[in-house]
PLY file of the C-alpha trace (Angstrom):
ply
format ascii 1.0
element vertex 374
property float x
property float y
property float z
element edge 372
property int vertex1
property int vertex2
end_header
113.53 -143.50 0.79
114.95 -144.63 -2.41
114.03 -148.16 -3.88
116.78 -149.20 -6.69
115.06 -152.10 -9.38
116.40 -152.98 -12.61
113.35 -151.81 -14.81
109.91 -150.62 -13.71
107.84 -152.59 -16.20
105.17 -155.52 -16.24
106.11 -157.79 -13.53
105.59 -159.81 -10.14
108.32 -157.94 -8.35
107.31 -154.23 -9.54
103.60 -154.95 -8.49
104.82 -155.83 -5.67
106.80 -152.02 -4.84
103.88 -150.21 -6.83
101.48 -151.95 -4.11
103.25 -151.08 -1.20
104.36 -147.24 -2.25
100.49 -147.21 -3.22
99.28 -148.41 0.66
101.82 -146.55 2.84
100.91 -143.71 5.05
101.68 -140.72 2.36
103.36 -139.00 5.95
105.37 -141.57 6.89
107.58 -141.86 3.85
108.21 -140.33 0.45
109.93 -142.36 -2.51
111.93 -142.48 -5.19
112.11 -145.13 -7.33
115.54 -145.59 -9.11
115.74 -147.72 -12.10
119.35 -148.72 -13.29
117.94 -149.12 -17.16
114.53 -147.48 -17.31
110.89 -146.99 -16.49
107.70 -147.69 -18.98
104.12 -147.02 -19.01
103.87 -149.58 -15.41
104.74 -145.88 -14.14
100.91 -144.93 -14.43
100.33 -147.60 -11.97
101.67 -145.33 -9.19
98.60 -143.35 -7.08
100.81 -140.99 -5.78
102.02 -138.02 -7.28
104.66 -137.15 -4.66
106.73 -140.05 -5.74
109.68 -139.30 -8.24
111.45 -141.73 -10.72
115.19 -141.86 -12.06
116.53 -143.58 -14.92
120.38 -144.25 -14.71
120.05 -146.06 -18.68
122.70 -149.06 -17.59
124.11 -150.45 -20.77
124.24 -154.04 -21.25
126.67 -155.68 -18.99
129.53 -154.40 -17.61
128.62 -150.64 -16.88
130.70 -148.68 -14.13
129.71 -145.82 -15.00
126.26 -146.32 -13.89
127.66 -146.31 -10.42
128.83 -142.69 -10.70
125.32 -141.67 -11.79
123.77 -143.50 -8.90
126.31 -142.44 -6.65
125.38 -138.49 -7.52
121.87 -139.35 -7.71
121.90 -140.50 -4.16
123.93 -137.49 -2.70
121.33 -135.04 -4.42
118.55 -137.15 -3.18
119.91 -137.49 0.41
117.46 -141.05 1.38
117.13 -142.02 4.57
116.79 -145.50 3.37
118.01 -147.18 0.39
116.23 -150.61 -0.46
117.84 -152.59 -3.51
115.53 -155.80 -4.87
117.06 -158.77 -6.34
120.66 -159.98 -6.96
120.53 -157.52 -10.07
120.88 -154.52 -8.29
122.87 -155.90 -4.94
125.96 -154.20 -5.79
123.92 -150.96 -5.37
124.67 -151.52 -1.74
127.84 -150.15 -2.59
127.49 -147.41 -3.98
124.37 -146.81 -1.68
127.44 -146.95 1.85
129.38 -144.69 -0.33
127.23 -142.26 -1.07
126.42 -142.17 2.90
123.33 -143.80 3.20
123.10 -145.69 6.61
119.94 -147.62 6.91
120.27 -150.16 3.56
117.34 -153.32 3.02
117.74 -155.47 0.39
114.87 -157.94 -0.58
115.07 -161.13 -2.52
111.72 -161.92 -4.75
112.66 -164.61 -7.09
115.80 -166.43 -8.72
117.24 -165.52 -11.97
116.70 -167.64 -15.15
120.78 -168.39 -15.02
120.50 -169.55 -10.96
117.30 -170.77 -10.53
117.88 -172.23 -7.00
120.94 -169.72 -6.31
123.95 -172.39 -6.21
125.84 -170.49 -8.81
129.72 -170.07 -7.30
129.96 -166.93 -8.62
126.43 -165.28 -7.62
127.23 -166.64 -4.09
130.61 -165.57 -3.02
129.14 -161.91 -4.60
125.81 -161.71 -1.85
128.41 -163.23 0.69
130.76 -160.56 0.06
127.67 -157.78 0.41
126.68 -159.75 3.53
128.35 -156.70 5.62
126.56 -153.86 3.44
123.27 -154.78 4.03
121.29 -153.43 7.65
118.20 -156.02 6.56
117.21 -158.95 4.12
114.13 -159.01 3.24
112.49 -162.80 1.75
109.11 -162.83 0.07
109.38 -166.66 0.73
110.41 -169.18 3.43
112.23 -170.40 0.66
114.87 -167.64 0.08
115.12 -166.91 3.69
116.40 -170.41 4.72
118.51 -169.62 1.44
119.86 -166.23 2.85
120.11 -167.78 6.02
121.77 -170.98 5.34
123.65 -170.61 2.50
124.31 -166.59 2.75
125.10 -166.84 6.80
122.77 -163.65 7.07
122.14 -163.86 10.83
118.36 -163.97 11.82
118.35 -160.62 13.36
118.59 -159.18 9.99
116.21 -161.38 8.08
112.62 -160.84 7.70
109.97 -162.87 5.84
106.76 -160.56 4.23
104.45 -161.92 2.01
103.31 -160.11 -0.47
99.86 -158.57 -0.42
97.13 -158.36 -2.80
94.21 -156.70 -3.43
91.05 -158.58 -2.74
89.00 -155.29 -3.43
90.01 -155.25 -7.07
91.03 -159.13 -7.79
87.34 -160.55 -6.27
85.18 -163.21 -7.98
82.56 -162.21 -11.00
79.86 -160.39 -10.20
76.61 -161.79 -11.94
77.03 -158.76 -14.50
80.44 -159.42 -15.41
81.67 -159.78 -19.36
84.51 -161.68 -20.32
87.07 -160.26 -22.03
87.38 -162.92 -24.44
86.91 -162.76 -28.30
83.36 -163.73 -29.80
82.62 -167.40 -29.56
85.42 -168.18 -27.38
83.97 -169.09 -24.32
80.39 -170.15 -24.40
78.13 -172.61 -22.43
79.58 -175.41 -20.68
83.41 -174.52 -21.33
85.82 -174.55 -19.12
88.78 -172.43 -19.11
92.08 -172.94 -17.94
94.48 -169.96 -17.73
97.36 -168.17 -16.90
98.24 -164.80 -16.54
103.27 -164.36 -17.14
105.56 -162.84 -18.57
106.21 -165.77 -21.35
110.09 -166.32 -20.64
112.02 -169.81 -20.10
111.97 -169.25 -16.29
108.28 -169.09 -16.18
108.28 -172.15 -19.10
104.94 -170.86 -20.82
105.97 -173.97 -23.22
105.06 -176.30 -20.24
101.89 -175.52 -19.86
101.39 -175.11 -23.72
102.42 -178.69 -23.99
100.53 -180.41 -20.96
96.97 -178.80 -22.51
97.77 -180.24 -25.88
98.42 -183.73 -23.80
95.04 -183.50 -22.55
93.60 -184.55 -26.19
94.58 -187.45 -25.56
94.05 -187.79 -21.73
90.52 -186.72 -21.96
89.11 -186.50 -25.93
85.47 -186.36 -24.57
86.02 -183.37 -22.57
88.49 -181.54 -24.66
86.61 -180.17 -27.08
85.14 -177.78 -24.17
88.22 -176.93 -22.54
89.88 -173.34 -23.35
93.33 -172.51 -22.62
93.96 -168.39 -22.12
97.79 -167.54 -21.71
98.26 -163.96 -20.83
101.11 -161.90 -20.97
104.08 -161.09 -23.84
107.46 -162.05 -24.04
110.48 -163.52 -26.41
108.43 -167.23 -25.70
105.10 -166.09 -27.30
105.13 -167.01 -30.58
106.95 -170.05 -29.84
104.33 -171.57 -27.81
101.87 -169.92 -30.50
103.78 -171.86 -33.08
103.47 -175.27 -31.17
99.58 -174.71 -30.35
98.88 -174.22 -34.20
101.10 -177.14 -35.20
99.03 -179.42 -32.61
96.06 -178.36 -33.88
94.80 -176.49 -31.22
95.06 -173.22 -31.77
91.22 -172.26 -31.94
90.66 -173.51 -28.11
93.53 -170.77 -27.43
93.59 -167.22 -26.57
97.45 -165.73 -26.13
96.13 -161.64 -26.04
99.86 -160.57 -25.25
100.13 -157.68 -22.30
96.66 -156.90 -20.79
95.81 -153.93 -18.23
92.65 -155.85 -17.16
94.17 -158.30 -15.25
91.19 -158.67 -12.95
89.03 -159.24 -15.17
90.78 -161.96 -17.35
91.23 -163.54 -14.00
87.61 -163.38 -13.04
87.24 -165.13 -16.39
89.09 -168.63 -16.11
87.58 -171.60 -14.44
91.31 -172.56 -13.03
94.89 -170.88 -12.90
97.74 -172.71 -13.99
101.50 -171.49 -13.14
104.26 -173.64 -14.65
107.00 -171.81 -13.48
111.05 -173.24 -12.98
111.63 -171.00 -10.01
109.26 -168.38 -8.32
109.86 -166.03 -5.22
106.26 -165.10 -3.85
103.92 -164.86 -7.23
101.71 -162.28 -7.32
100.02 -163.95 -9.82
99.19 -166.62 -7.59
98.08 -164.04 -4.37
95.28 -162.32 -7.42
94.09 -165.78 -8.45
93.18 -166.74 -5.18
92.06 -163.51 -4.08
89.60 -164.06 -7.60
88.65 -167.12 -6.21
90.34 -169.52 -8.57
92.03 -172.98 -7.70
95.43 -173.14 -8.17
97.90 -176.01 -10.22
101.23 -174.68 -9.80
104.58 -175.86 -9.48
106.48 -177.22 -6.48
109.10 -174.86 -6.34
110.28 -171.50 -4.37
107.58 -169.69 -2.13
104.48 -171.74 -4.51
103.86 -174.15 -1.12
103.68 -171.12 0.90
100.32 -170.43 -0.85
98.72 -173.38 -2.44
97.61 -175.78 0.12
97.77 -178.83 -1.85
94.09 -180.51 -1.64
92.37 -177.34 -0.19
93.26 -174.51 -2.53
94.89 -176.43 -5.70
97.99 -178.63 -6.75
101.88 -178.94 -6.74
103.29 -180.41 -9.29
107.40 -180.87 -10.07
108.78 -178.22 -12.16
109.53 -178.96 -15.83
106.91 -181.66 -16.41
104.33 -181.08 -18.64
102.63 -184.86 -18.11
102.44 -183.83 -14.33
100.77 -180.80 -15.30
98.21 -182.30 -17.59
97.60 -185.44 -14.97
96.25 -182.24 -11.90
94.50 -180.39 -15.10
92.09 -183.66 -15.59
90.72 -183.45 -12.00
88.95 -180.37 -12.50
86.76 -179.95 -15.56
85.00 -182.61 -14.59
84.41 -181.96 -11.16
82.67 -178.65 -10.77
82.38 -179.11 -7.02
85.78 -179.46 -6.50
86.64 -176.65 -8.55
84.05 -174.14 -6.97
85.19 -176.25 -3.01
89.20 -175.18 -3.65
88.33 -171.69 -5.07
86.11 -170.39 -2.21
88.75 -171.70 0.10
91.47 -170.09 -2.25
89.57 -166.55 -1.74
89.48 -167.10 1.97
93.03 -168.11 2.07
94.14 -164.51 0.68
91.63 -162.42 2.64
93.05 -163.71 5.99
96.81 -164.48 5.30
98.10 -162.28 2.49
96.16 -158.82 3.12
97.66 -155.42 1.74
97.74 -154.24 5.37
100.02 -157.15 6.67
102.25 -156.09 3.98
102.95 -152.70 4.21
103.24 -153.19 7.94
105.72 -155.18 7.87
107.96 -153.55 5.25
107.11 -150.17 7.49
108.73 -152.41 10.99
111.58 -152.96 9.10
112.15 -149.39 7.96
111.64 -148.31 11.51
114.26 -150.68 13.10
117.13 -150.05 10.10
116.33 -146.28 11.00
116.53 -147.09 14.64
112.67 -145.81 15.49
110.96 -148.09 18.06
0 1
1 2
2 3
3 4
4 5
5 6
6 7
7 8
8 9
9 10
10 11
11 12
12 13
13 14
14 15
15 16
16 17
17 18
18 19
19 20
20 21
21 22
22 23
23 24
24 25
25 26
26 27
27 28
28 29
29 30
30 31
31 32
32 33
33 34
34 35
35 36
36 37
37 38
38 39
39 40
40 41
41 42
42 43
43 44
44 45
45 46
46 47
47 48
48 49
49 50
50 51
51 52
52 53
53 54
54 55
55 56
56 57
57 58
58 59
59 60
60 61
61 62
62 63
63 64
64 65
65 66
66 67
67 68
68 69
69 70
70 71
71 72
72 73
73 74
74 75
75 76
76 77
77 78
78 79
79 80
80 81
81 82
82 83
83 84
84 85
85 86
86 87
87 88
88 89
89 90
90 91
91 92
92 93
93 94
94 95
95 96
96 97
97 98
98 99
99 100
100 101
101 102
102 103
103 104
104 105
105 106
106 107
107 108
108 109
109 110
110 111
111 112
112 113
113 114
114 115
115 116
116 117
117 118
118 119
119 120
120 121
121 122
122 123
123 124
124 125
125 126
126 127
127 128
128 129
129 130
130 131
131 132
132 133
133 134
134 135
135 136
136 137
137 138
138 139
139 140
140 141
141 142
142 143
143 144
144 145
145 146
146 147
147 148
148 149
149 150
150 151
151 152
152 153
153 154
154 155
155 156
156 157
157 158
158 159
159 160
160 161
161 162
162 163
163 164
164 165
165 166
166 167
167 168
168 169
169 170
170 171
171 172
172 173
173 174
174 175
175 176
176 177
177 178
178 179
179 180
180 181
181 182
182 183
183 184
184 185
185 186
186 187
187 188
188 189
189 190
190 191
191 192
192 193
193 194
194 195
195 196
197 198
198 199
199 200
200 201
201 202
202 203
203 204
204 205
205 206
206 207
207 208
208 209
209 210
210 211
211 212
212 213
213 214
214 215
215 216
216 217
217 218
218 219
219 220
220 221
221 222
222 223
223 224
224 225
225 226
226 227
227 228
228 229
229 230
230 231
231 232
232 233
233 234
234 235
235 236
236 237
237 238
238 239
239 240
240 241
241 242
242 243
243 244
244 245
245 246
246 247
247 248
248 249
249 250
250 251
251 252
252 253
253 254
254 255
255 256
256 257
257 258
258 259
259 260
260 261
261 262
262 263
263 264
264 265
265 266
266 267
267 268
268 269
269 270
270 271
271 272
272 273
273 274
274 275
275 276
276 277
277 278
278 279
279 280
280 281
281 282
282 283
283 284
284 285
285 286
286 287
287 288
288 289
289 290
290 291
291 292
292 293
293 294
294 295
295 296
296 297
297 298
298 299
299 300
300 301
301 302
302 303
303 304
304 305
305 306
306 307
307 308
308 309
309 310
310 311
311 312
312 313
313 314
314 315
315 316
316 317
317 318
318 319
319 320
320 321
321 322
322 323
323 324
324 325
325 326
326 327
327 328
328 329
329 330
330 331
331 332
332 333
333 334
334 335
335 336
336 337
337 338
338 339
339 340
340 341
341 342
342 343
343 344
344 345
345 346
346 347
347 348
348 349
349 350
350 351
351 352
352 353
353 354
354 355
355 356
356 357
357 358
358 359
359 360
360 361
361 362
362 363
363 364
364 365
365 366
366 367
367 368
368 369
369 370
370 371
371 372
372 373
């Protein structure tokens, strides 16, 4: 089967595909992973060595000739399946019916920075006109599939909802021998660390949360001094909200490491995981902080109240508002019972509702009815 993404690189979406390739039966399916620009380093992520990647190098906007690689791509590859992800890659579909591939998914994981709750006219009439194209949707949250449904008219034979998974083998709370990743004199006793772990771009407003820790100066100036704000993850946003913590002042209670590979254990070191996201599909982010054992402050939008169970596991807060941020931050440092209460129940939460194996069996039922298998 052939999976068509934008980019394999750092991101929510890509973890997501690397997982699942990673946890299917090697003898039920082999993949290729087509990328209409190209593949990085996230490549070494992949366990398998039977899986091959293709980079069509799609030049900024308008590109038709991409199409003609894919198209020849796809008739030398022969897939039984072709499964395009987001609305970047949705008029794949057509090539993919061209080329002569019958059984075609398409799955929706988040919104794009330009339609962040998918009411743009033009992006619209576009994944109404693919409607036809496509055997089976695919929504990572309830979210997008009342979307698809609703506002697409994708009937609810061909819709499926699949959280993602996660890993609660490797993102599992500290060990008693465990080392923080942080610098020297960072973290030491009786701090408390708040933290995130994006890619620092306007949809995922880095800024927000930048902004709501520098309000809690002033909110709490007892209990500031100890708090510790780690922002991981690069992007075009980073020194921006480096800029603003320096110019508040702040900048020594902050670690921003850019791109990590030891995701776990920066998770494993935070007291509480912040996401201030604008729109979200199903974060993986999220899934790996409760998995760690973290409590959750997110925002109210997209598949977020699909995993935080407000009062048991964490916080919603509205999008875009750093004060509401800052007002569910004071609860917690604090109120160490509360904090250790909502993680153990976030850790339990992901162990029963959001395991690896629910995952990949239900991405492998919908690959079995598009090919017609019982």
């Amino acid at each position: 089967m052939a999976h068509i993404i934008h980019r394999l690189d750092i991101g929510g979406m890509e973890n997501g595909l690397v997982n699942l390739i990673n946890h299917m039966p090697a003898d039920r399916f082999r993949h290729a992973i087509i990328c209409m620009t190209d593949y990085t380093d996230f490549r070494l992520r992949i366990r398998r060595d039977d899986v091959s990647l293709h980079a069509l190098h799609k030049r900024e906007g308008k590109d038709p000739q991409v199409h003609v690689r894919l198209w020849r791509l796809l008739r030398a590859l022969q897939p039984d399946i072709v499964h395009t992800r987001n609305f970047g890659t949705l008029e794949a579909q057509v090539t993919a019916a061209l080329s002569g591939v019958r059984a075609r998914v398409h799955g929706e994981h988040g919104w794009d920075v330009g339609d962040l709750d998918g009411t743009r006219d033009r992006n619209r009439r576009l994944r109404r006109l693919m409607r036809p194209l496509v055997r089976h949707y695919i929504a990572l949250s309830q979210h997008q599939k009342g979307y698809l449904r609703d506002a697409i008219g994708v009937p609810t034979a061909r819709l499926s909802h699949i959280f993602n998974g996660v890993d609660t083998g490797r993102f599992a709370p500290t060990s008693e021998a465990f080392v923080p990743p942080f610098p020297e004199g960072f973290r030491g006793p009786g701090t408390f660390v708040i933290g995130s772990v994006m890619r620092m771009q306007a949809v995922k407003a880095p800024l927000d949360l930048a902004r709501a820790f520098v309000a809690l100066r002033e909110r709490m100036p007892t209990e500031f001094p100890r708090l510790r704000l780690a922002m991981i993850g690069d992007g075009p946003l980073r020194g921006e909200v480096r800029q603003l913590l320096e110019q508040s002042g702040v900048a020594g209670q902050a670690w921003l490491p850019g791109a990590r590979e030891d995701i776990p254990d920066c998770l494993r070191a935070l007291d509480l995981f912040v996401l201030p996201s604008l729109a979200e599909g199903i974060c993986n982010t999220i899934l790996e902080a409760m998995a760690t054992g973290l409590p959750v402050v997110a925002t109210d939008i997209g598949g977020n109240p699909d995993l935080v169970q407000p009062g048991v596991t964490g916080v919603l807060v509205p999008a875009g508002d750093p004060d509401a941020i800052a007002a569910a931050l004071m609860a917690y440092p604090g109120d160490p019972a509360r904090t250790a209460r909502q993680g153990v129940a976030a850790r339990a939460r992901a162990e029963a509702e959001f395991s690896m194996d629910a995952m990949v069996a239900g991405y492998m039922g919908v690959y079995d009815r598009v090919l017609g298998r019982r």
